[in-house]
KOLTORFI-706657 format. One record per residue (C-alpha): residue in one letter; y, z, x. Coordinates in steps of 0.5 Angstrom, whole numbers, plus 500, padded with zeros to 3 digits. Layout:
# KOLTORFI-706657
AYZX;...
END
This chain:
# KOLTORFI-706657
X504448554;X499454554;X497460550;X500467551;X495472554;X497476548;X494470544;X488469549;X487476547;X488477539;X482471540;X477475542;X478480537;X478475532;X472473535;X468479535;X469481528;X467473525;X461475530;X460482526;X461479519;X454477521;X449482518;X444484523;X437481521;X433487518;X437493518;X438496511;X443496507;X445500500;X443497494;X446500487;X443499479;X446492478;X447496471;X450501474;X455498478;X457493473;X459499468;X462503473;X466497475;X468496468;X470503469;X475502475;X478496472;X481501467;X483505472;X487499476;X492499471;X493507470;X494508478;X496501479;X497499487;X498493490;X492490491;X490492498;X491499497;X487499491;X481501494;X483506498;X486510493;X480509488;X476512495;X483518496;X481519488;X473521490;X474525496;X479529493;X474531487;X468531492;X473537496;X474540490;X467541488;X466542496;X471548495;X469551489;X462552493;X466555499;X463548502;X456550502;X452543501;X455537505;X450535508;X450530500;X457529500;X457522503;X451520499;X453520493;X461518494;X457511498;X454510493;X459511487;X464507491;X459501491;X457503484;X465502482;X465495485;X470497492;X464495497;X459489496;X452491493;X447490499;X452489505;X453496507;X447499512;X444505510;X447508517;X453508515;X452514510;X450518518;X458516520;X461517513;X458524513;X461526520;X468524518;X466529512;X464533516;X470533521;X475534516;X472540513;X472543519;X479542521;X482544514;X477550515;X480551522;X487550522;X491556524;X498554521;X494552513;X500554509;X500555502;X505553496;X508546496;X508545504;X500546504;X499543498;X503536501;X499538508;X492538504;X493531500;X495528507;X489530511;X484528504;X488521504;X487520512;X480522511;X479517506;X483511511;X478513516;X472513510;X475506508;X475503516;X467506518;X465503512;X469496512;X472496519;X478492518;X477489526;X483483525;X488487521;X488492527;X487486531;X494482529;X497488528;X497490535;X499483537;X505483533;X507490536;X506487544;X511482541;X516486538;X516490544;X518487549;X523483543;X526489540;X533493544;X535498542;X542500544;X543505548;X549508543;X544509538;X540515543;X547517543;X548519537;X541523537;X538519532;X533517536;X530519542;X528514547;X521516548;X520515540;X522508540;X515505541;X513509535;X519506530;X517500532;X509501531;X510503524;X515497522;X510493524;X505496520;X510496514;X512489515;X506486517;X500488511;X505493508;X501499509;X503505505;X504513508;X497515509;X493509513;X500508518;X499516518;X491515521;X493509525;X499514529;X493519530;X489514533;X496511537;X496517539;X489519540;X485513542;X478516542;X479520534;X475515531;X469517535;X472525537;X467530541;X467538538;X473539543;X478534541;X476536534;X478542536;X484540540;X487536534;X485542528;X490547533;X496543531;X494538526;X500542522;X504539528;X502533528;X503532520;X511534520;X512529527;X509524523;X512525516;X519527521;X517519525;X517516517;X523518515;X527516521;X535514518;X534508523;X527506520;X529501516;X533497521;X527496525;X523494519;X528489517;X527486524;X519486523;X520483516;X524477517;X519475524;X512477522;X510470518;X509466525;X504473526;X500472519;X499465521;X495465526;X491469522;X490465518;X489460522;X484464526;X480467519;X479459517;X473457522;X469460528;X476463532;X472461539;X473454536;X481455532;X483458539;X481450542;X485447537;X491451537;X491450544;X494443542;X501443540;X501437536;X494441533;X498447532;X503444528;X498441523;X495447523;X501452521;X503447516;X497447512;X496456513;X503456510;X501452504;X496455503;X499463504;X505460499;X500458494;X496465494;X503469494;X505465488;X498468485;X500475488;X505476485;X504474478;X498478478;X502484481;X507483475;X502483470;X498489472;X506493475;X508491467;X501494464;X501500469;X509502467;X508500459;X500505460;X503510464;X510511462;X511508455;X506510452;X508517454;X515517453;X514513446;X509518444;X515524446;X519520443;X515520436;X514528437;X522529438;X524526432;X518529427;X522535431;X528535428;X525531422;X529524423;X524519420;X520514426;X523507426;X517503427;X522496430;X526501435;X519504437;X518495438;X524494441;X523500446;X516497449;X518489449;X526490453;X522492458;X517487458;X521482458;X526484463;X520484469;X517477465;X526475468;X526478473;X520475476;X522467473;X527468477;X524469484;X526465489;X522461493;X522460501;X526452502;X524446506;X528449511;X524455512;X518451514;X521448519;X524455521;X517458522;X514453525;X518452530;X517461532;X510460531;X510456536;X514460540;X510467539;X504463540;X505459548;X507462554;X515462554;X520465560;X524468556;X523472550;X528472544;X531479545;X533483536;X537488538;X538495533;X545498533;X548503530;X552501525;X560503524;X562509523;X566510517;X571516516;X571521511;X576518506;X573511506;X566514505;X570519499;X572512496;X566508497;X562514493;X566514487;X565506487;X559507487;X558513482;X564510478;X559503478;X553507476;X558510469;X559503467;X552500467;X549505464;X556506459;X555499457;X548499456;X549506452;X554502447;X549497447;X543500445;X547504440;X551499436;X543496435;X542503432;X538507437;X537514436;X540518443;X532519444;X530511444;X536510448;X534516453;X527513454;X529505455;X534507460;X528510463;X524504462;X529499464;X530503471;X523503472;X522495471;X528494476;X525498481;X518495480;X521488480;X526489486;X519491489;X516485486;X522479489;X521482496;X514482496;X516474494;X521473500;X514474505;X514467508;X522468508;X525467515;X532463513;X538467512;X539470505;X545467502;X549471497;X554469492;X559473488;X554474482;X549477486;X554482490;X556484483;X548485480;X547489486;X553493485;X552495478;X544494478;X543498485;X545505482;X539503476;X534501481;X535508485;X534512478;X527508477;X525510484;X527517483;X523517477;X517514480;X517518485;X516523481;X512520476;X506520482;X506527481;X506529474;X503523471;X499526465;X495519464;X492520471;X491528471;X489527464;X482521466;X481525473;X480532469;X477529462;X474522463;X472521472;X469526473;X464527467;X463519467;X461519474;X455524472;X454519467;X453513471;X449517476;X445518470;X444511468;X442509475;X436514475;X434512468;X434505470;X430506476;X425512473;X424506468;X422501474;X418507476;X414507469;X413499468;X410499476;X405503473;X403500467;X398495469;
END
């Protein structure tokens, strides 16, 4: 059997990012006060639980965080004094332990100055930079695709881009969409590519809004990264244009029937990832070159990949847990403690227990009871490792269909189920926190709670089924929790949506303790070194 010429190709990508990751023997790169940058470090944990992320978006939401405040400050100045932004926001994300001490060049700072720069002029150029909640969106938007592209020059993410583009090639060729489906206009037949561009991102690395946003830019714009003053121009006319295209692309209604379709393929893709990761890929691209030797080497990723999920997603509840016990109950307890001095109730100390253990102990049952891949899925993905990897004649062909039109009374019916199923949880679990003796305040807020753990718990038992290509069997007990649990985790999603927006922790640490203890560790960072400079001179 011989390798696919997309395989070939992913190679070779692998092969220049293994040869880049070599530093260049005597360029200079930025070191920070090792003092400095453990107190900041120390910092930023702190701020992992308040504005906890899944792992791989924690970084770029610590660089999104420090940008907005440079552009405030920016702002305020009427953008006077950039030439320093990219400095000092290097050195604190260095400083906050997100990039390597001593593995950044010094001539990164030159590249991130000019994203600075470019960002600033396209929102000082803009013709359509509206006001109210839409220009609010807009702003947070560009700030946040600025940062995915600080993030990029800073640590470029060769690979990743790499195997998403090798996963994409494939799925075009392998995903039809029926001709019913543009029919009904809720897809046009020249943005086809681009669903399917952003479900693989979704489904491959579970990227979030912002960088698939800056990846659709370079989608469609391919020179962004290194843009001349007239495409920079070009793009400022309509980058108002091309943010409603983008977000009206994201929530597509047929979305989530192509991400259904990258999800439950996209193992074989992170294999060969890592498999390529493990050695010098020049010498990984020789070996699965050999069927028998793949199938050894698919084996072994998988194990390991299994294992480090199992890790993951342990980690992932903990921190989800102690983000929502910070952030969310801290804050309703804390409510609920003024409502009942209010109305001069006395504060009973076990219901306050009681309301901040129900829900640690329903994300602790929630993740025991996680579903592991079986034997037979390891047999699955091997066989489409295979197949993704070599030449074939024939692709496997995954077709996206409109689903069948229900008429007006059976859509009728089925909306009063679900609300009448939506009556009876939260009925049922009004009656038993009441029979308990819960305040109607108390019983609010665990509502609250419970619907927050199911959605972040639901979030968690998927991120579990990434290995996963079997077909999910359900039994009628699972039909039943989804039909009485589903109205639960749409009211936590609610809730958390929102919550984004008017978090009182995390504007609270932004306002009073970010910003002043940023100057304070830049502060302790100059003592050092004045005092280095001191001791120098004592002889």
């Amino acid at each position: 059997m011989e390798l696919s010429e997309a395989t070939k190709k992913l190679i070779g990508k692998y092969s220049l990012a293994y040869k880049q990751d070599t530093q260049k023997p005597g360029a200079a790169t930025i070191h920070v006060d090792e003092v400095a940058l453990r107190v900041a470090a120390f910092y930023e944990q702190i701020r992992t639980i308040v504005d906890w992320k899944e792992e791989h978006l924690m970084r770029r939401a610590a660089i999104i965080r420090k940008l907005k405040r440079k552009f405030f400050d920016l702002e305020l100045n009427n953008y006077k004094g950039t030439e320093n932004a990219a400095e000092s926001l290097v050195f604190e994300l260095i400083r906050g332990g997100h990039f390597p001490n001593d593995r950044i060049y010094e001539s990164k700072i030159k590249d991130v100055q000019n994203i600075i720069g470019k960002y600033i002029f396209i929102l000082k150029n803009n013709p359509e930079n509206k006001k109210g909640k839409a220009g609010v969106r807009f702003y947070n938007w560009l700030l946040e695709v600025a940062a995915c592209e600080i993030e990029e020059a800073l640590a470029p993410a060769i690979r990743e881009m790499a195997l998403i583009d090798y996963m994409f090639d494939s799925m075009r060729q392998k995903i039809k969409v029926s001709d019913k489906v543009y029919e009904t206009g809720l897809l046009k037949k020249e943005y086809t590519y681009v669903q399917i561009y952003i479900a693989v991102c979704q489904a491959l690395f579970k990227l979030d809004k912002p960088i698939i946003s800056y990846n659709l830019i370079k989608y469609r714009y391919p020179e962004w990264s290194k843009a001349d003053p007239k495409l920079v121009s070009e793009i400022s006319e309509k980058i108002f244009k091309i943010w409603q295209k983008i977000e009206e692309d994201l929530a597509n209604p047929l979305s989530h029937k192509f991400y259904n379709v990258c999800e439950k393929y996209d193992t074989p893709y992170l294999l060969i990832g890592d498999i390529l990761s493990q050695n010098n890929p020049e010498e990984s691209g020789k070996q699965i070159a050999e069927p028998s030797v793949l199938e050894s080497l698919i084996k072994d990723a998988y194990s390991k990949r299994l294992s480090t999920l199992k890790a993951r997603i342990s980690r992932a509840a903990i921190y989800s847990t102690i983000s929502i016990f910070v952030t969310k109950v801290l804050s309703l307890v804390l409510l609920e403690v003024l409502v009942e001095r209010a109305l001069g109730e006395n504060i009973n100390v076990m219901v306050l227990a009681a309301d901040v253990l129900i829900p640690t102990i329903l994300m602790f049952l929630l993740v025991a009871f996680i579903k592991r891949p079986s034997k037979k899925n390891l047999n699955l993905v091997t066989m489409e490792t295979m197949k993704v990897a070599y030449k074939k004649d024939n692709n496997d062909i995954y077709e996206i269909k409109v689903g069948r039109k229900k008429g007006v009374v059976i859509r009728a019916v089925l909306s009063f189920i679900y609300v009448l199923s939506a009556f009876v949880t939260f009925g049922v679990l009004y009656y038993v926190l009441n029979s308990f003796g819960f305040p109607l305040t108390s019983i609010v807020i665990d509502v609250v709670f419970i619907a927050l753990i199911l959605f972040a718990g639901t979030a968690v038992q998927k991120r579990a089924q990434e290995l996963t290509m079997e077909e999910e069997k359900e039994d009628f007990l699972s039909f039943l929790s989804d039909v009485f649990f589903l109205p639960m985790q749409g009211l936590g999603r609610w809730i958390s949506n929102k919550w984004k927006r008017y978090n009182a922790f995390t504007a609270f640490f932004n306002a009073l303790i970010d910003m002043p203890f940023s100057a304070f560790v830049d502060i302790i960072e100059k003592w050092r070194y004045f005092i280095k400079e001191r001791k120098e001179e004592i002889r």
